[in-house]
C-alpha positions as CSV (number, residue, x, y, z in Angstrom):
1,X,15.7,-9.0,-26.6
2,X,17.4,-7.6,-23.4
3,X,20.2,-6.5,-24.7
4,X,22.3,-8.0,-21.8
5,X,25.1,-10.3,-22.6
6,X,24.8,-11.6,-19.2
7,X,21.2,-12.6,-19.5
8,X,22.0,-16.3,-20.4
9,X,23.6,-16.8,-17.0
10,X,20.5,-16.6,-15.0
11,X,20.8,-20.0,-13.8
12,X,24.8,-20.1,-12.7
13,X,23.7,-16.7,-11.0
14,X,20.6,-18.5,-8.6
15,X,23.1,-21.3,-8.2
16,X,25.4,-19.0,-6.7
17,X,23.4,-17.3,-4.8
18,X,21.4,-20.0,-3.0
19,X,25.2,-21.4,-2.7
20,X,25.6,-18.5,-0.1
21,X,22.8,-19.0,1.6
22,X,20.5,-15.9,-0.5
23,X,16.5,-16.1,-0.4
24,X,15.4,-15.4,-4.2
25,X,12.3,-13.8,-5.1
26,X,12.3,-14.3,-8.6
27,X,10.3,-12.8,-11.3
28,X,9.4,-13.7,-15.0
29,X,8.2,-11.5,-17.7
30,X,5.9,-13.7,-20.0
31,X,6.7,-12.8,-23.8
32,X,4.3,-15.1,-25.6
33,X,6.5,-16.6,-28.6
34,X,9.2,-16.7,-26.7
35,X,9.0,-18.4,-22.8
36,X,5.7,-19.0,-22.9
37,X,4.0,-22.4,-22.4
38,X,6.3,-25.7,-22.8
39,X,9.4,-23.2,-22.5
40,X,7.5,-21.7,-19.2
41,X,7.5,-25.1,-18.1
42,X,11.4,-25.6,-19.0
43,X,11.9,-22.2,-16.3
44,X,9.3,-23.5,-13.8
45,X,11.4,-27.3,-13.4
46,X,14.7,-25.5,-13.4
47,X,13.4,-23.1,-10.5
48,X,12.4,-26.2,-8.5
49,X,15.9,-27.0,-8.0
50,X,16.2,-23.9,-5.7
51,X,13.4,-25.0,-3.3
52,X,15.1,-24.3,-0.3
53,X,15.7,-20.6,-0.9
54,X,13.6,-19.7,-4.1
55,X,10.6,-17.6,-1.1
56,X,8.3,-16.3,-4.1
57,X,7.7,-16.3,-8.4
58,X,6.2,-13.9,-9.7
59,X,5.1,-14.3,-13.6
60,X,3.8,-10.7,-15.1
61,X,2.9,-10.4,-18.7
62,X,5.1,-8.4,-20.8
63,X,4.2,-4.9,-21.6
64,X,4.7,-3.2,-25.0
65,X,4.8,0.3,-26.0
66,X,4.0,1.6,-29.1
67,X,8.0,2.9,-29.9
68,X,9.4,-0.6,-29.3
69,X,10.6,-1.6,-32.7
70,X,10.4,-5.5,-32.6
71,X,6.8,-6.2,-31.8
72,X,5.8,-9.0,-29.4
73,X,3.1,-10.7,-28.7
74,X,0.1,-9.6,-26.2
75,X,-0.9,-12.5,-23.6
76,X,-4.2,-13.4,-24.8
77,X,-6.8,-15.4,-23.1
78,X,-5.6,-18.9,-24.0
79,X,-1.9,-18.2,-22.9
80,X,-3.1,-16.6,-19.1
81,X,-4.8,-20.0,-18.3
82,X,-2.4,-22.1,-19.9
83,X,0.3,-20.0,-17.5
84,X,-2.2,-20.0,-14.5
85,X,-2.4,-23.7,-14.8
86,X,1.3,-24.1,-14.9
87,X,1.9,-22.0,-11.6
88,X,-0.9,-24.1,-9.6
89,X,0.9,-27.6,-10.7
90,X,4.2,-25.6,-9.7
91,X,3.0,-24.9,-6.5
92,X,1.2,-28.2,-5.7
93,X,4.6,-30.1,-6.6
94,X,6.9,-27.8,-4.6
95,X,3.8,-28.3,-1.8
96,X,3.5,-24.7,-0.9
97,X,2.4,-21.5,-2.6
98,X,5.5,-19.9,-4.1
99,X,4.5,-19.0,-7.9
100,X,2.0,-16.4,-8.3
101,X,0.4,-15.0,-12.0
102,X,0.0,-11.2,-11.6
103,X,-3.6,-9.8,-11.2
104,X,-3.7,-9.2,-15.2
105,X,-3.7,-13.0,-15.8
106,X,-7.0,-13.5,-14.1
107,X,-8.5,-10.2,-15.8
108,X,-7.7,-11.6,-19.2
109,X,-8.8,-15.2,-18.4
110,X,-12.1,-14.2,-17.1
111,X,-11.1,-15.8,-13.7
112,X,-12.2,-14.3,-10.5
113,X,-9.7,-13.0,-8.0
114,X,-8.2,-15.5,-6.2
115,X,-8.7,-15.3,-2.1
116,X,-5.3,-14.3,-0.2
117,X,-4.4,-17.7,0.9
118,X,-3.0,-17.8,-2.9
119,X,-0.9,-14.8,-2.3
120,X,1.0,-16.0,0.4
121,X,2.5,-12.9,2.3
122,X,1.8,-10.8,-0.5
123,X,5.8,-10.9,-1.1
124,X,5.9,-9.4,-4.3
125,X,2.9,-6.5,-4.0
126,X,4.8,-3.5,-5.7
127,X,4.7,-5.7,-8.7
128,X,1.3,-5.8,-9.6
129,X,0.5,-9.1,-7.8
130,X,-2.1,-9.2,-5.2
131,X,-3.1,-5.5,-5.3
132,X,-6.7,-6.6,-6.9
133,X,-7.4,-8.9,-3.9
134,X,-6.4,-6.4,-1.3
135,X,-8.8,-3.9,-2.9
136,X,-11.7,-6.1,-2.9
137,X,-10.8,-7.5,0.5
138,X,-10.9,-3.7,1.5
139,X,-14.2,-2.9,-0.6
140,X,-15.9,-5.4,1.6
141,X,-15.0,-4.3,5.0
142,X,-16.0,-0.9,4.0
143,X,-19.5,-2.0,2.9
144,X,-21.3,-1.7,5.9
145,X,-19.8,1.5,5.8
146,X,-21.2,2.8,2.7
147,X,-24.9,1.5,3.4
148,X,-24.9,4.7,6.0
149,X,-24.1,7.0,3.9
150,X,-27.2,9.2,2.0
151,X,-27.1,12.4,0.4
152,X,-29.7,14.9,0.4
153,X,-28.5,16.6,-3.1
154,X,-26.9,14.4,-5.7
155,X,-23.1,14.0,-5.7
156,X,-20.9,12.2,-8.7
157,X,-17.5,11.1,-7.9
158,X,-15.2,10.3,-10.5
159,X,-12.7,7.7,-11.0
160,X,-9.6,7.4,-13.2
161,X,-7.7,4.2,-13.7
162,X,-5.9,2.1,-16.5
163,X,-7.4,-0.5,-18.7
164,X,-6.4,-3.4,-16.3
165,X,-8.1,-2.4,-13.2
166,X,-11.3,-0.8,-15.1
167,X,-13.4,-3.8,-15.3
168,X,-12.8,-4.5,-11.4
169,X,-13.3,-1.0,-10.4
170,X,-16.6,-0.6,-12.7
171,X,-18.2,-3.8,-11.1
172,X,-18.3,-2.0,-7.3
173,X,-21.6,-2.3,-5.7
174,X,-22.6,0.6,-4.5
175,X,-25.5,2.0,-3.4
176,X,-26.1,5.2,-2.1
177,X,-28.5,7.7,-2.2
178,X,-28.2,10.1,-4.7
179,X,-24.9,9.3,-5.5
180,X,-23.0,8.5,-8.5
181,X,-19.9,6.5,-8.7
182,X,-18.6,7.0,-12.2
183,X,-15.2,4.8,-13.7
184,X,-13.5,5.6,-16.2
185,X,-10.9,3.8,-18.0
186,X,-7.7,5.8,-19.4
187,X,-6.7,4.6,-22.8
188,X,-2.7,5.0,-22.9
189,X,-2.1,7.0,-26.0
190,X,1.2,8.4,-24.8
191,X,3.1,5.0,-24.5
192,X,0.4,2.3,-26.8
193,X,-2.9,0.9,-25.8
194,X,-1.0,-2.2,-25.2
195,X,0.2,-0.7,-21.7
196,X,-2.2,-1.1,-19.5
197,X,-1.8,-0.2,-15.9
198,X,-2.0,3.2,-14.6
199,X,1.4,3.8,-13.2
200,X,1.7,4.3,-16.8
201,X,-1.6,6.7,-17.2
202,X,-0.3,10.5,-18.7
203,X,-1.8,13.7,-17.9
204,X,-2.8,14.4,-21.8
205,X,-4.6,11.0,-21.8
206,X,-6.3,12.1,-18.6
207,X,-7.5,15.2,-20.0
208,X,-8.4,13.7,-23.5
209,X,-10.8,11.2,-21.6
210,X,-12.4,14.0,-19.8
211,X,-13.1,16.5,-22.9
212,X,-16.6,17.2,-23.2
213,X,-17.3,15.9,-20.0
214,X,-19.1,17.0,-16.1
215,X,-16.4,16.2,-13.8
216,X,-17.2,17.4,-10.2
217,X,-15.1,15.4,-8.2
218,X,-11.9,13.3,-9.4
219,X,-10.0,11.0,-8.3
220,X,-6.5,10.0,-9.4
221,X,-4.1,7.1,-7.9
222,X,-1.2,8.3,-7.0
223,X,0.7,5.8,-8.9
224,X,0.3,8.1,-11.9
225,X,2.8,10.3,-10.6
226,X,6.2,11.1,-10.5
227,X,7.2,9.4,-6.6
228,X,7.3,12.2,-4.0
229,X,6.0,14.8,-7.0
230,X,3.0,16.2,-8.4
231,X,4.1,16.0,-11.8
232,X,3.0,13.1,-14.8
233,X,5.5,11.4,-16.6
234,X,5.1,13.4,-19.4
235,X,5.1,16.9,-17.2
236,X,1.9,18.0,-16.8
237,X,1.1,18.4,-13.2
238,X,-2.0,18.0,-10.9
239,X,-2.4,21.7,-10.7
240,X,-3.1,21.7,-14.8
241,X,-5.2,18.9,-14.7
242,X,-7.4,20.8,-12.0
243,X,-7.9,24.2,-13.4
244,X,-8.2,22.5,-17.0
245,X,-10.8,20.5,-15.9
246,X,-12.2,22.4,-13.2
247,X,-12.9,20.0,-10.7
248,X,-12.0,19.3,-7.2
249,X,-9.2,16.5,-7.5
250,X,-8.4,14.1,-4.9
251,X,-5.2,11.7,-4.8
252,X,-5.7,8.3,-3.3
253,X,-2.5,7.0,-2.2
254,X,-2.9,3.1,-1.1
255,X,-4.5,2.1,-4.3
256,X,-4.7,-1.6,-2.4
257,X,-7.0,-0.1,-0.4
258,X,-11.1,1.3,-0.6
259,X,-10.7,3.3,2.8
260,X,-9.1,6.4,1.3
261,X,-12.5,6.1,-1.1
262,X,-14.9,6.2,1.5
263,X,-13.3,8.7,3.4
264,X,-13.7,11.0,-0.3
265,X,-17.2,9.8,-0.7
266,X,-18.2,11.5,2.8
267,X,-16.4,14.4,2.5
268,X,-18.7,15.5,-0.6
């Protein structure tokens, strides 16, 4: 499946690592089939032998495009609570919080966020884990915020994000005179509808979602783009996407974070 000889060696590798003294921040890719459940557990007891140095676990579900050839299986429901279960016994036998499931686990369990004394220092953020609790951490401090905020002619602002964050983002309470807060969720047909998070979103699929549609005001993470570019991974840039759709187009660049939001929302 990885097509690395080496990848059976995992183990003698974190043996010789800790042996030198190396913190390990370890990750595992959930392929459901295949390390899932009882074989989970196999990885989670052989981890626990590297107490001393093993400093955080992150389990992320795997992710598969439409081009791979051998299909996998999607994590479902019934496999994100089993795993989520299996992390909290992890944690409670290794008596501190070291194995975290990434934010899509709780979306597809129908569990709320947990609160950031799961998350620990946040150690493994850039992987997807955490980033939903910082948000709504963030969307609470700026609620006071918001409920001074009124418009005398009505504004609509515009949100674009991938199917894993839509749910979240669609539940914000806001309410603000005359305004409009409008989410919309970015179906990947460049890569599969099975990839779901929108460092992955395309500028055709953006402007697909918006045909037919009043867009006044966008916004766009910044996580959609090429790093330090203004270019999509499949070569469209922003400028395109603004005169195609002719709207003003913002870019929010700490997508953990609502301030950049608020700061659009008073602007209009």
């Amino acid at each position: 499946m990885l097509n690395n000889k080496r990848a059976g060696n995992i183990l003698e590798d974190l043996k010789r690592l800790s042996g030198l003294g190396i913190d390990i921040h370890a990750q595992i890719v959930l392929c459901p089939g295949y390390n899932d459940e009882e074989e989970l557990q196999c990885t989670l007891n052989d981890l626990k032998k590297f107490k001393k140095h093993l400093k955080s676990l992150a389990v992320v579900p795997v992710g598969v495009s439409k081009y791979r050839a051998e299909r996998l299986k999607m994590v479902d429901k019934a496999i994100a609570l089993d795993t989520i279960a299996r992390l909290d016994k992890f944690n409670l036998d290794m008596k501190k919080n070291i194995a975290t499931a990434s934010d899509e686990f709780f979306l597809l369990a129908g569990l709320e966020v947990p609160d950031r004394k799961y998350y620990g220092k946040f150690a493994q953020i850039e992987d997807g884990v955490g980033t939903l609790r910082l948000f709504c951490d963030s969307f609470e401090k700026c609620r006071k915020k918001l409920e001074k905020i009124s418009f005398k002619t009505p504004k609509k602002l515009t949100i674009m994000t991938g199917s894993a964050a839509h749910k979240l983002f669609s539940g914000l309470d806001i309410n603000i005179q005359k305004f409009e807060l409008e989410v919309l969720e970015v179906k990947n047909g460049f890569f599969g509808d099975k990839i779901t998070v929108a460092g992955l979103v395309v500028g055709r699929d953006i402007l697909k979602m918006l045909e037919g549609r009043q867009v006044s005001n966008l916004v766009l993470p910044s996580v959609m783009l090429r790093e330090g570019t203004e270019q999509f991974l499949d070569d469209l840039t922003l400028d395109e996407i603004r005169k195609a759709v002719g709207a003003k187009l913002f870019v929010v660049n700490d997508c953990y974070s609502f301030e950049e939001i608020l700061t659009i929302i008073k602007s209009l």
